[in-house]
Structure formats: structure tokens, C-alpha cells
Backbone as JSON Lines, residues from 0, in Angstrom:
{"i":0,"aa":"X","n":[84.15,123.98,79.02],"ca":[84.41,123.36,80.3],"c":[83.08,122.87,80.88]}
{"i":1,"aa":"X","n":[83.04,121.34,81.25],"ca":[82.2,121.31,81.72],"c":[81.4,121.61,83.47]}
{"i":2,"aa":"X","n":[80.33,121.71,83.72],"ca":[80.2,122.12,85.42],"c":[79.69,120.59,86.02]}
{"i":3,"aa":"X","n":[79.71,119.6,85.36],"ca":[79.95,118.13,85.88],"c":[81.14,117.7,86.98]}
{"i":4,"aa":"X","n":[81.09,117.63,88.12],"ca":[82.08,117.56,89.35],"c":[82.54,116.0,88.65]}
{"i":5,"aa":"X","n":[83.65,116.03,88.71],"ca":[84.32,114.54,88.54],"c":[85.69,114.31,89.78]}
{"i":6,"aa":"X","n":[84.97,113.1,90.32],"ca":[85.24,112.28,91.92],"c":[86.53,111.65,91.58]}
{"i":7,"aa":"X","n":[87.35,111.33,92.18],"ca":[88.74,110.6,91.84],"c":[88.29,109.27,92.07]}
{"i":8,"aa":"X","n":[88.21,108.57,91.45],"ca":[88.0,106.94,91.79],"c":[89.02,106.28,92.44]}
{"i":9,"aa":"X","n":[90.25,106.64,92.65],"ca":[90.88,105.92,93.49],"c":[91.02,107.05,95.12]}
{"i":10,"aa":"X","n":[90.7,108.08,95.45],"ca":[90.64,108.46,97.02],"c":[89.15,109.29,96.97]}
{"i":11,"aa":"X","n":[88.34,109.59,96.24],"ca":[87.14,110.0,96.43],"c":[87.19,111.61,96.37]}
{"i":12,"aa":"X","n":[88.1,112.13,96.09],"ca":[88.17,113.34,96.3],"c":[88.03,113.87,95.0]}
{"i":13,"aa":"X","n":[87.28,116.04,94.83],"ca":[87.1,116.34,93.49],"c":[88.11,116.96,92.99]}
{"i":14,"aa":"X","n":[88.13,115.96,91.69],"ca":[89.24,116.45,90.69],"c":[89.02,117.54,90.22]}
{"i":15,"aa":"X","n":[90.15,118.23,89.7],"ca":[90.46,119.36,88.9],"c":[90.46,119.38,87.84]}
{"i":16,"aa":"X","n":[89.73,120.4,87.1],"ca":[89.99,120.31,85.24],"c":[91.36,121.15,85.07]}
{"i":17,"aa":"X","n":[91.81,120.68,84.03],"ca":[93.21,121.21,83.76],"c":[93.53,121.38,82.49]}
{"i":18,"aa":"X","n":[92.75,121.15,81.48],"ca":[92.86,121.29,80.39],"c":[91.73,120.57,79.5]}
{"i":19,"aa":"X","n":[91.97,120.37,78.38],"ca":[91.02,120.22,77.41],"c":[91.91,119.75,76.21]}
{"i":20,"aa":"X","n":[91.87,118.55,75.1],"ca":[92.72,117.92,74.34],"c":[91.9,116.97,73.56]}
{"i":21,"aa":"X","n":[92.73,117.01,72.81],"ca":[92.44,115.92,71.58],"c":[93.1,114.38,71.59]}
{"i":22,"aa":"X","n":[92.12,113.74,71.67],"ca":[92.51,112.39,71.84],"c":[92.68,111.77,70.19]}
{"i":23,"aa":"X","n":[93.44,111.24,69.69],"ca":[93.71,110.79,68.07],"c":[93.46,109.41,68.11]}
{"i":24,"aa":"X","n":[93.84,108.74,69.49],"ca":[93.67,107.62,69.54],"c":[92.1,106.76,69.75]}
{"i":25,"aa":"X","n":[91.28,106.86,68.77],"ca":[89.91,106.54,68.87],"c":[89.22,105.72,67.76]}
{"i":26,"aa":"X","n":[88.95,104.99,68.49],"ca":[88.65,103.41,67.47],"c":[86.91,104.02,66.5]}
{"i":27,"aa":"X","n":[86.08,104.56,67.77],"ca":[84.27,104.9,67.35],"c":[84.4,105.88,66.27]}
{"i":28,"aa":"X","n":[84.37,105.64,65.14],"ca":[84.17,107.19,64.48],"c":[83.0,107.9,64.69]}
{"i":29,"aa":"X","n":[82.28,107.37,65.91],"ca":[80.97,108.29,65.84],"c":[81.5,109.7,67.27]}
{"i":30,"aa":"X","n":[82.95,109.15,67.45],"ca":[83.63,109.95,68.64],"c":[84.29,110.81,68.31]}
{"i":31,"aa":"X","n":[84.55,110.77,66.95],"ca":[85.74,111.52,66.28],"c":[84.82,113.29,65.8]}
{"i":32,"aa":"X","n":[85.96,114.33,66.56],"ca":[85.16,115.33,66.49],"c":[85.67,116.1,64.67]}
{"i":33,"aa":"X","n":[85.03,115.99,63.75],"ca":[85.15,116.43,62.34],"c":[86.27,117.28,61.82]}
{"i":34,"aa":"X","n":[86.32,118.28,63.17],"ca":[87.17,119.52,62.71],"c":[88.77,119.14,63.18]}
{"i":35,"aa":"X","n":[88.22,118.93,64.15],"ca":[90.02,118.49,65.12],"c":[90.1,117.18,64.44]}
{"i":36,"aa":"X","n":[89.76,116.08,64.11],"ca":[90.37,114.28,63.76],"c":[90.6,113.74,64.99]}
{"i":37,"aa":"X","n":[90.35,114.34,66.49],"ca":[89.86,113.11,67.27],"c":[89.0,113.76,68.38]}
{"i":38,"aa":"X","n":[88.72,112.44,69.38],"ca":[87.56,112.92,70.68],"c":[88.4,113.98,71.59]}
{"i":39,"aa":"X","n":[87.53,115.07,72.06],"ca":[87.68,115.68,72.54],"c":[87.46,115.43,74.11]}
{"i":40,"aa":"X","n":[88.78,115.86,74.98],"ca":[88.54,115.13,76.1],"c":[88.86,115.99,76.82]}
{"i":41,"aa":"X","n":[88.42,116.35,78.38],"ca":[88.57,116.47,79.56],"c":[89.61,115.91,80.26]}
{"i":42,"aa":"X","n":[90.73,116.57,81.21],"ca":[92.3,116.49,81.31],"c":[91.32,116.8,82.93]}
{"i":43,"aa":"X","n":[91.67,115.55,83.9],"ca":[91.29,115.9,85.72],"c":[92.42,115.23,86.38]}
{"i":44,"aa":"X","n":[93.01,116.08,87.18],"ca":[94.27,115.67,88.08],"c":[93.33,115.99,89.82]}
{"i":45,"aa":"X","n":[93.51,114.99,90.71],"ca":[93.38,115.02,91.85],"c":[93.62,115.94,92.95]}
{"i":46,"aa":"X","n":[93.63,116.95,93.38],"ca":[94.57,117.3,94.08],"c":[95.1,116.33,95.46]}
{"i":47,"aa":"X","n":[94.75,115.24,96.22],"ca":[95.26,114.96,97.0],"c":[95.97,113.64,96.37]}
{"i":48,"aa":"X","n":[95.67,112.95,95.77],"ca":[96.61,111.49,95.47],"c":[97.15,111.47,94.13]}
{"i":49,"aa":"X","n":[97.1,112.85,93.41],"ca":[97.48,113.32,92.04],"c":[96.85,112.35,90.91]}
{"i":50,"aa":"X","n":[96.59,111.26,90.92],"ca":[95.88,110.42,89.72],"c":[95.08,111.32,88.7]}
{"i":51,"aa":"X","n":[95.25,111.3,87.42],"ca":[95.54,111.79,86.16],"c":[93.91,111.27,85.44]}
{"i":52,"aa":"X","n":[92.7,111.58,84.83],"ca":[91.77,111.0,84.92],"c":[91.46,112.06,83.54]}
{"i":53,"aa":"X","n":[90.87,111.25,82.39],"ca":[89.84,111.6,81.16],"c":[89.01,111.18,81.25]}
{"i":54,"aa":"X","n":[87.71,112.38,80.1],"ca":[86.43,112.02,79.86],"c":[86.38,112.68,78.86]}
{"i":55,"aa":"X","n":[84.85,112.54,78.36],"ca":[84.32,113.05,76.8],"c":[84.06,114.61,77.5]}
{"i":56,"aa":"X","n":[84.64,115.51,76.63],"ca":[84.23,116.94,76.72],"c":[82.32,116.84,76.26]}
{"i":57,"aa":"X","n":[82.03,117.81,76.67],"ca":[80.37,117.85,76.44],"c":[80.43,119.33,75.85]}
């Protein structure tokens, strides 16, 4: 998990981590994590305007 605060881009408010997942759908193979077969991503839901938001796990 990362301790990187991530902002909701559509009301400004800090999102929530909520999980952690495998993305399959990834064009870079320099993204593709070896063991799992895809990028590993960061799952952030809003709490006030709910908008649904990924990033690269670190």
C-alpha cells in the first residue's frame, strides 16, 4: 500500500485505497509485473462524489 495521498480530480477531495489488482489489460511490457501477467494497480474510490480512480502500485 502505498502512503502517496491521491486527490480526486473531479471534487478535490482524498481518495480512499480499497484494494490492490491486476490490470491484464497493458499494452508496455515494461509494465507487466512477471509473476502476476499484468500491472499492478491501486483501486481509489472518493468518499464524497464516489468517482472510481487507478494508479501504478509502487
Amino acid at each position: 500500500m502505498s502512503n502517496r495521498r491521491m486527490i480526486c480530480p473531479k471534487c478535490g477531495a482524498e481518495m480512499n485505497q480499497h484494494a490492490t489488482k491486476i490490470d491484464y489489460d497493458v499494452d508496455d511490457p515494461a509494465l507487466i509485473d512477471p509473476v502476476f501477467g499484468g500491472a499492478i494497480k491501486e483501486v481509489h474510490t472518493c468518499p464524497k462524489c464516489g468517482r472510481t480512480e487507478l494508479r501504478a502500485a509502487e
